[in-house]
Structure formats: structure tokens, C-alpha cells
Legacy VTK file of the C-alpha trace (Angstrom):
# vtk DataFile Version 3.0
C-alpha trace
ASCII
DATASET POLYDATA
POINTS 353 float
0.000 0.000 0.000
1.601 3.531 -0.932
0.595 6.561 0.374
0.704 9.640 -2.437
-0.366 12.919 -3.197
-1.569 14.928 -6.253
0.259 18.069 -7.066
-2.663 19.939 -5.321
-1.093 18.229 -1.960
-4.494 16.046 -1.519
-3.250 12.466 -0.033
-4.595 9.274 -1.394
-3.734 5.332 -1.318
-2.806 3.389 -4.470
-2.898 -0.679 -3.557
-0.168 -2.509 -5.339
-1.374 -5.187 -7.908
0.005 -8.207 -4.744
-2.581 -6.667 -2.623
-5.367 -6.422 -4.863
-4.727 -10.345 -6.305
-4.477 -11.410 -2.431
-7.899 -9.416 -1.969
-9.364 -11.240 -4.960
-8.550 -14.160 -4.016
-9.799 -14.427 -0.348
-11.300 -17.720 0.939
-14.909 -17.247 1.143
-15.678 -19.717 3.167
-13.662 -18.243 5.861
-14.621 -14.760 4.678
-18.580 -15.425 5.066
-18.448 -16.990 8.324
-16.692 -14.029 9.419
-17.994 -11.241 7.697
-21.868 -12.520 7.542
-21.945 -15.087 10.385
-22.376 -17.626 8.239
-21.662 -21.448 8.504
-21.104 -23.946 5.876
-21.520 -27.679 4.920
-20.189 -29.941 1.923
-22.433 -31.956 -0.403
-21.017 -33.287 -3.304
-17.874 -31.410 -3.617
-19.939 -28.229 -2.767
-19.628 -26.223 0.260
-23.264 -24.903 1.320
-24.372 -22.446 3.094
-26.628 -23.749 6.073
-28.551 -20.126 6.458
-29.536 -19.936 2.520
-29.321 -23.173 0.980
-29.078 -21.779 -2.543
-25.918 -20.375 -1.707
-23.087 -22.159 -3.020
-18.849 -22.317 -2.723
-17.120 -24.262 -5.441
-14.435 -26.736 -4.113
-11.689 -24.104 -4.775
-13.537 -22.403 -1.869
-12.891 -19.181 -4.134
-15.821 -19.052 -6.723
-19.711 -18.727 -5.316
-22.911 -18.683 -6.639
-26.687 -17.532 -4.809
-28.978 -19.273 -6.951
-32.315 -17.669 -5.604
-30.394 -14.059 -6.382
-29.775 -14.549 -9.637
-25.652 -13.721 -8.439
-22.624 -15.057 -8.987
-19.245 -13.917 -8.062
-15.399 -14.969 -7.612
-13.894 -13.618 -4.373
-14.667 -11.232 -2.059
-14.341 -8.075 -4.137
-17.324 -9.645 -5.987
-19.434 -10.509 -3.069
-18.787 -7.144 -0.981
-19.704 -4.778 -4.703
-22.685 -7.393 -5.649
-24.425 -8.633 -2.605
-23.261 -5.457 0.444
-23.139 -2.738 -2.798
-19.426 -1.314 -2.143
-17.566 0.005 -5.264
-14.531 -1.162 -6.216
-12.030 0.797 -4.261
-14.020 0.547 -1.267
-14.602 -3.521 -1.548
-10.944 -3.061 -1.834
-9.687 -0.896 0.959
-11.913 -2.885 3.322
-10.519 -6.561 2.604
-6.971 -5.278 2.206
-7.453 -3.613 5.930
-9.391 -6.551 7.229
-6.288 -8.831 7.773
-8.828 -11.804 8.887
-10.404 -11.925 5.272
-7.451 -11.581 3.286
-6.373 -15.046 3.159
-6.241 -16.866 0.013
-8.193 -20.004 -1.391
-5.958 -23.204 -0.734
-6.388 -24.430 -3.509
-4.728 -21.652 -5.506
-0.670 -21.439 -6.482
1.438 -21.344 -3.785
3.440 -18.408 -5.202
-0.445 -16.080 -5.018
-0.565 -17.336 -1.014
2.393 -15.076 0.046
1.576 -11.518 0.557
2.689 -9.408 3.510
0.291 -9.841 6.577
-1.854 -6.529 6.761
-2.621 -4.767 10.222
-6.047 -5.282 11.331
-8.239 -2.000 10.807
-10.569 -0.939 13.452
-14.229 -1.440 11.730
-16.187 1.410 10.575
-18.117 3.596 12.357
-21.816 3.438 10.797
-22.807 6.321 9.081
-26.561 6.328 9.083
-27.788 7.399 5.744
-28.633 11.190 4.690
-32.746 11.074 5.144
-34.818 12.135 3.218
-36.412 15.856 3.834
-40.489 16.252 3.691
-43.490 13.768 3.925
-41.700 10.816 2.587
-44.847 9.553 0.446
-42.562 6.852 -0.856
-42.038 5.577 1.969
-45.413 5.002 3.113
-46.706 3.797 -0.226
-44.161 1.006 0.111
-45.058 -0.109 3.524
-48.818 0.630 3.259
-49.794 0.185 0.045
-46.974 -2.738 -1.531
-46.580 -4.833 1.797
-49.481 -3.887 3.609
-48.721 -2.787 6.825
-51.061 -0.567 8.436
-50.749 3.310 9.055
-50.404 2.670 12.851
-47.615 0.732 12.667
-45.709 2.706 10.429
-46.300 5.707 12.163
-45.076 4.414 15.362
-42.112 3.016 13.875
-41.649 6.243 12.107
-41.805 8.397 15.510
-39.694 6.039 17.047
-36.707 6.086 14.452
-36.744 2.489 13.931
-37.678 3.397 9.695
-37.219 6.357 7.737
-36.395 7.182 4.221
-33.201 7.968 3.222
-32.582 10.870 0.241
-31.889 7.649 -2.482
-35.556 6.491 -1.274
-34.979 4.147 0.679
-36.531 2.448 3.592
-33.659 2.106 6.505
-34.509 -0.204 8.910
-32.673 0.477 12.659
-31.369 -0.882 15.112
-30.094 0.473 18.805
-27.550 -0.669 21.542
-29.169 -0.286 24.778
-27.671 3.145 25.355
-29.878 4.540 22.638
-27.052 4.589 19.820
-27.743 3.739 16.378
-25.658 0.507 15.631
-27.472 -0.095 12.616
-28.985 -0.053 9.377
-30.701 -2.007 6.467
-31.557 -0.607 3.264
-34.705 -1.710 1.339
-35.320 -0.212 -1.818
-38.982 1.375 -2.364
-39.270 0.805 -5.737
-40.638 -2.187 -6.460
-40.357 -1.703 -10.451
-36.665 -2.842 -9.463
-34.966 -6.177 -8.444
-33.351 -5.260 -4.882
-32.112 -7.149 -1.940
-31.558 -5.574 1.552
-28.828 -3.940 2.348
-26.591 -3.732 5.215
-25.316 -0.358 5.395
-21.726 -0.026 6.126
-20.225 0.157 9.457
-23.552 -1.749 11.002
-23.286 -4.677 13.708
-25.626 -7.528 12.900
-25.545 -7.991 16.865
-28.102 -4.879 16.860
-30.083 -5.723 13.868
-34.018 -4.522 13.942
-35.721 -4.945 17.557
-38.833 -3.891 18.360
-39.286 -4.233 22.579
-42.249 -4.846 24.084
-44.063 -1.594 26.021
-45.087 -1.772 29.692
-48.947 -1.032 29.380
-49.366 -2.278 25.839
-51.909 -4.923 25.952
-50.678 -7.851 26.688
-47.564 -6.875 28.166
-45.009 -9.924 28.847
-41.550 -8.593 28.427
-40.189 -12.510 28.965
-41.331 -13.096 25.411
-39.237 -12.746 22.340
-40.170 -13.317 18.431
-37.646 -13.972 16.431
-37.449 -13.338 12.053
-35.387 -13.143 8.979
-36.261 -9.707 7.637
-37.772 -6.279 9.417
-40.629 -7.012 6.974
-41.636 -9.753 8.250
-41.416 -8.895 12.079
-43.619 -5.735 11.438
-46.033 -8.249 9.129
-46.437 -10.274 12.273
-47.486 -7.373 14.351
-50.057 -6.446 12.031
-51.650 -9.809 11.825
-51.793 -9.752 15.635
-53.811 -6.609 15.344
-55.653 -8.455 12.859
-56.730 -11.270 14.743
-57.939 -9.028 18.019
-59.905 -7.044 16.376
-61.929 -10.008 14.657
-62.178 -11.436 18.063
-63.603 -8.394 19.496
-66.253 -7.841 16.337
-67.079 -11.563 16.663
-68.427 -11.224 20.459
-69.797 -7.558 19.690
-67.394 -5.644 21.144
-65.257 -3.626 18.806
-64.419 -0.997 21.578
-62.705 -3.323 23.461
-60.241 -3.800 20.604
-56.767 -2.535 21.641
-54.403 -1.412 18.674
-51.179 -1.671 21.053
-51.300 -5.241 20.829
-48.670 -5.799 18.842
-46.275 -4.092 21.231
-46.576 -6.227 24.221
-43.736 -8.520 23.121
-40.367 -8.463 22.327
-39.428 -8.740 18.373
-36.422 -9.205 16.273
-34.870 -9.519 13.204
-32.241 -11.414 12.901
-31.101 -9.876 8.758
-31.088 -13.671 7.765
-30.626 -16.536 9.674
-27.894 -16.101 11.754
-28.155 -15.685 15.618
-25.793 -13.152 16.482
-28.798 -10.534 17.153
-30.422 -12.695 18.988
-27.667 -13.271 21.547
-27.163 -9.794 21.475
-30.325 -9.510 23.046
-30.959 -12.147 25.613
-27.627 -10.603 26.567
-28.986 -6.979 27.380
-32.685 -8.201 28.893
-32.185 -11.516 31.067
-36.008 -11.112 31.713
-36.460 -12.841 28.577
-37.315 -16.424 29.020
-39.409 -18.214 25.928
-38.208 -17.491 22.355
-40.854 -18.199 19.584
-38.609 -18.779 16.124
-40.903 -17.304 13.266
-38.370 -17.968 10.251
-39.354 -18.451 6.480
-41.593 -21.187 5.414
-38.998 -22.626 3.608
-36.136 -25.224 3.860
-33.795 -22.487 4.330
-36.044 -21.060 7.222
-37.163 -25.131 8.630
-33.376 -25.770 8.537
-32.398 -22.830 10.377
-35.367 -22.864 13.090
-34.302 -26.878 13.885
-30.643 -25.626 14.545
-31.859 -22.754 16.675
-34.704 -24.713 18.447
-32.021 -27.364 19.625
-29.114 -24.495 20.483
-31.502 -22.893 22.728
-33.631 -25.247 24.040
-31.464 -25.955 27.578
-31.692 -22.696 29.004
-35.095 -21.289 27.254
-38.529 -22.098 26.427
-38.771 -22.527 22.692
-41.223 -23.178 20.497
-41.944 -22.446 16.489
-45.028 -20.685 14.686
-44.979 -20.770 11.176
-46.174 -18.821 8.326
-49.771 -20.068 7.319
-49.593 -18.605 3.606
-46.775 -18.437 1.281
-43.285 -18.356 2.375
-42.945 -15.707 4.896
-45.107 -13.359 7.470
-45.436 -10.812 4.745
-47.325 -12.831 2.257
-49.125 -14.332 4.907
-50.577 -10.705 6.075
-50.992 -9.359 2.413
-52.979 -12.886 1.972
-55.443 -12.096 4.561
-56.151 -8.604 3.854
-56.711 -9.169 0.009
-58.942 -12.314 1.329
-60.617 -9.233 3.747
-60.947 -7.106 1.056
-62.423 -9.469 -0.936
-65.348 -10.241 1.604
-65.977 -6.688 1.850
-66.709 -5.939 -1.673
-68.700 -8.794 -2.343
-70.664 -7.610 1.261
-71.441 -4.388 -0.260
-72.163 -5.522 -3.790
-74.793 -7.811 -1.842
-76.232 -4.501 -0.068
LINES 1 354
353 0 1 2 3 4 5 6 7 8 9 10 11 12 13 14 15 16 17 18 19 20 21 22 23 24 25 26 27 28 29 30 31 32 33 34 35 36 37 38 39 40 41 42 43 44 45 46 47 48 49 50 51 52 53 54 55 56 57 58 59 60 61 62 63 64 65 66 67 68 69 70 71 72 73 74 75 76 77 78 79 80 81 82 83 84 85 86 87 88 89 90 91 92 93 94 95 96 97 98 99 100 101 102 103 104 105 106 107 108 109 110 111 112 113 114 115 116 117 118 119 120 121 122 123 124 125 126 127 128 129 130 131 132 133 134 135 136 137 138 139 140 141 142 143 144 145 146 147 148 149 150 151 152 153 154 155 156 157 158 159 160 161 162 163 164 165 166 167 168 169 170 171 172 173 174 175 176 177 178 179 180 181 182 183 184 185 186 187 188 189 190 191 192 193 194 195 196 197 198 199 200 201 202 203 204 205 206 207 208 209 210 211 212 213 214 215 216 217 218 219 220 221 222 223 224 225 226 227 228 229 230 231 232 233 234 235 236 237 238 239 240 241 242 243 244 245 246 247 248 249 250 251 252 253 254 255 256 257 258 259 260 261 262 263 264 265 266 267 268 269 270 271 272 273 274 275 276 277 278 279 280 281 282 283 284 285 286 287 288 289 290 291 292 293 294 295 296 297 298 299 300 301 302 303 304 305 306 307 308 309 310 311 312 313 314 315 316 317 318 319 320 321 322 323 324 325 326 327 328 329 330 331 332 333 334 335 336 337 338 339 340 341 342 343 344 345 346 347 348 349 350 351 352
């Protein structure tokens, strides 16, 4: 790594063509268990991932594919600008100063394994993106109208800073240490007309991913209850459905005014930004009141696989148990299932009248 300067006196790095081969050709095996939390199991020559079954390490440990992405990739350059969204020179500067990733793929020459040890940086601080000025319409529309969640929720979640919109419009999902600091952030894109996965925004610590805590006099209130999910999404979806289902109860027995809209907050929730359980430790750590853990995860072998690992890990010291998405893969399809079904029954109800 050489330091120079332009004539102006500016200072900037150039990397020397060792250090950007040795960054290139990082083990990603290692890399993703350390960078993503990831863990990793071999079928048929394959090394596969045990949180997202579609994704896939060749033998060589160097080249990867995601099948249900649509990405594929060789090293961790690729990976850190296709999946986390770095550019170049930043993908870059943060393997060459991460001494723990830059480690090449056995399998490669002997003569490419040799590159001068690098000093461990310090990680980044996160940098919460610039938000967006105004009314953020965008934002709502995506929550409300695309996945359903109801103007209460948002709102709250809103006034709480746990979502706002940044100024590339998008929805950043937070997450707090228990001093109140913003440890951080997942972008979601709000337009749908585009193929987007989340996004963990640099500098953030899965160990504070999305947490919603439960609120003494919400309805309900058991603060030794946890819900655990994959995806913000999701966790807010299952929140809504809980509203859902208390106010049918209350119609059903003709009494509506007895139906309490802070029902969703009377338990703990989390997201654990895929299936690994660092969050989740994090926060059993900070609130030993909690006691029973219900795993939510994605009705899907990815999800099944991950909840049986979990259920067992756990099990000794907690109460555990599983609820599953009744419709479609996840908690969000299952809520925008059961309001299209309601809004269904309520046109035909007034076409009838």
C-alpha cells in the first residue's frame, strides 16, 4: 500500500497489484463466516451455506454462486460490490485492511498465497444514511400500500426512528444498543419496479439488527417473550396480523371498543437480517427477563433448517417453540394474503347490499 499525493497536496492510497490479487482471491468460506456469520456444509464437492441453501462455494472455496439471487461472483471483491453494494475501491480498501479476510483459497498457487500480513483496521463507524427531507410519500406507499402494513404501525415506527427514508428512497430499517445509539442499518429499496435485496449499510453490527421491545402497558404486556425473524418485513407483518386477529375477536363477540391497537407491542421482536443468531444473543444478553423465544423464520427449507438448529441451540436454558407462516413463504405474504382475502369479503358484502 503507498501513500501519495496529487500536485494539489491532496493524499490518497494506491494498492499494489500483490494486494489487490491477495484481496481477490480471499477464501470465502472463511470470509462469510466471518464477515456474515455464516456457517457452511459440503455436499457433493460443494460447500453450502446452512442459512440460505441456494448459496453455493465451489471446491476451490474461491468461486460462489446464490442461486435464488440470480448472483454469482469470484472472491470477495465480488461478493462485498454485488451482494453489500461497495464500489470497487471501497470492496478493496476494506478486505486489504481486514487482515482476517485476506487469506487466500488453498487451492490456488502457492506463489499467489504469500503476501505481507496486513494490520487489522478498526471497523467502521456506521454512518446512518442522509434522510430524506419532507413527507416521505414513498415511503409510506411502500409499507402501506406494496406490503401492507397498516398506518399505525408505520407511524409508530416512524416516531420512534426504527424506519425512515433515506434521500436515495430508501426504507432504513434500525437498530439500537441499549444506550440509545444507532448501531445499525438495512436498506430496502422502495421501488418495487426494481430487483433489490436488503442492504446492510456499512459500518452496522448484525448484533443490533431490527428490535422492536415490548411496552409496559401495551396490551398484553409480557416482556419474557421474544419473536424472532429473517427480515424487518416480516417482524412488522407479524405485528399487524396480531392486530388483525384481536380485532376479529372483538367484532365476533360484539365488542369492537374493546379492541386494543397496542397489541402488537406487548412482546419483544427481532430480526435477525437472515438466519444467523448473532442478534439474537445480542439480546438475551442486554434483557435476562427474557425467558421463551418463539422462532418465526421463512416457510422454507432455508427457514425449517435454520429454526431446527436454533430450536435445539436454545432449548437448555429457554422455552422454545416455532409458529410458522400459514400462507406463502414468509409473514409478509401471509398478512398481504389475509387482507386481500378481507378485502375481498368486503366488496362482495357491499355488492350484496
Amino acid at each position: 500500500m503507498i501513500d501519495r499525493r496529487y500536485n494539489s497536496g491532496k493524499q490518497f492510497v494506491m494498492y499494489s497489484k500483490e494486494e489487490i490479487e491477495a484481496a481477490r482471491h480471499t477464501d470465502m468460506v472463511r470470509f462469510l463466516e466471518q464477515h456474515e456469520g455464516f456457517s457452511f456444509k459440503t455436499s457433493g464437492g460443494w460447500l453450502i451455506c446452512n442459512e440460505h441453501d441456494s448459496l453455493k462455494i465451489n471446491p476451490d472455496r474461491y468461486t460462489w454462486h446464490w442461486y435464488s439471487r440470480d448472483l454469482f461472483g469470484k472472491g470477495a471483491i465480488d461478493w462485498l460490490c454485488k451482494v453489500d453494494g461497495y464500489g470497487f475501491k471501497d470492496a478493496v480498501a476494506r478486505l486489504i485492511g481486514d487482515s482476517c479476510s485476506i487469506r487466500a483459497s488453498p487451492d490456488l498457487k502457492a506463489n499467489e498465497q504469500h503476501y505481507p500480513k496486513k494490520v487489522k483496521k478498526p471497523k467502521a463507524e456506521l454512518t446512518p444514511p442522509q434522510p430524506m427531507q419532507g413527507k416521505c410519500r414513498e415511503l409510506y406507499a411502500y409499507l402501506n400500500i406494496t406490503r401492507k402494513l397498516p398506518a399505525d404501525i408505520i407511524s409508530y415506527c416512524v416516531s420512534n426512528k426504527l424506519i425512515y427514508l433515506d434521500v436515495k428512497k430508501r426504507a432504513i430499517f434500525c437498530g439500537y444498543d441499549k444506550t440509545g445509539k444507532m448501531r445499525f442499518a438495512e436498506a430496502k429499496i422502495t421501488n418495487t419496479f426494481n430487483k433489490y435485496y436488503p442492504q446492510n449499510i456499512e459500518g452496522s453490527t448484525k448484533d443490533y439488527s431490527f428490535y422492536v421491545s415490548a411496552v409496559p402497558g401495551s396490551y398484553g404486556y409480557d416482556p419474557a417473550k421474544i419473536y424472532v425473524f429473517e427480515a424487518p418485513i416480516d417482524l412488522l407483518s407479524h405485528g399487524a396480523l396480531m392486530q388483525l386477529s384481536m380485532r376479529k375477536q372483538c367484532s365476533a363477540i360484539g365488542q369492537g371498543d374493546k379492541y386494543r391497537p397496542d397489541c402488537w407491542l406487548g412482546v419483544n421482536r427481532v430480526s435477525l437480517s437472515g438466519c444467523s443468531d448473532i442478534a439474537l444473543k445480542q439480546r438475551l444478553s442486554d434483557d435476562p427477563r427474557i425467558t421463551q423465544i418463539v422462532f418465526c423464520l421463512d416457510n422454507d427449507e432455508t427457514g425449517q433448517q435454520a429454526t431446527e438448529k436454533l430450536m435445539n441451540k436454545y432449548s437448555q436454558q429457554y422455552t422454545v417453540s416455532v409458529s410458522i407462516p400459514p400462507y406463502g413463504k414468509d409473514w409478509n405474504d401471509t398478512l398481504k394474503a389475509v387482507v386481500s382475502a378481507h378485502s375481498k369479503q368486503t366488496d362482495k358484502t357491499k355488492t350484496e347490499e
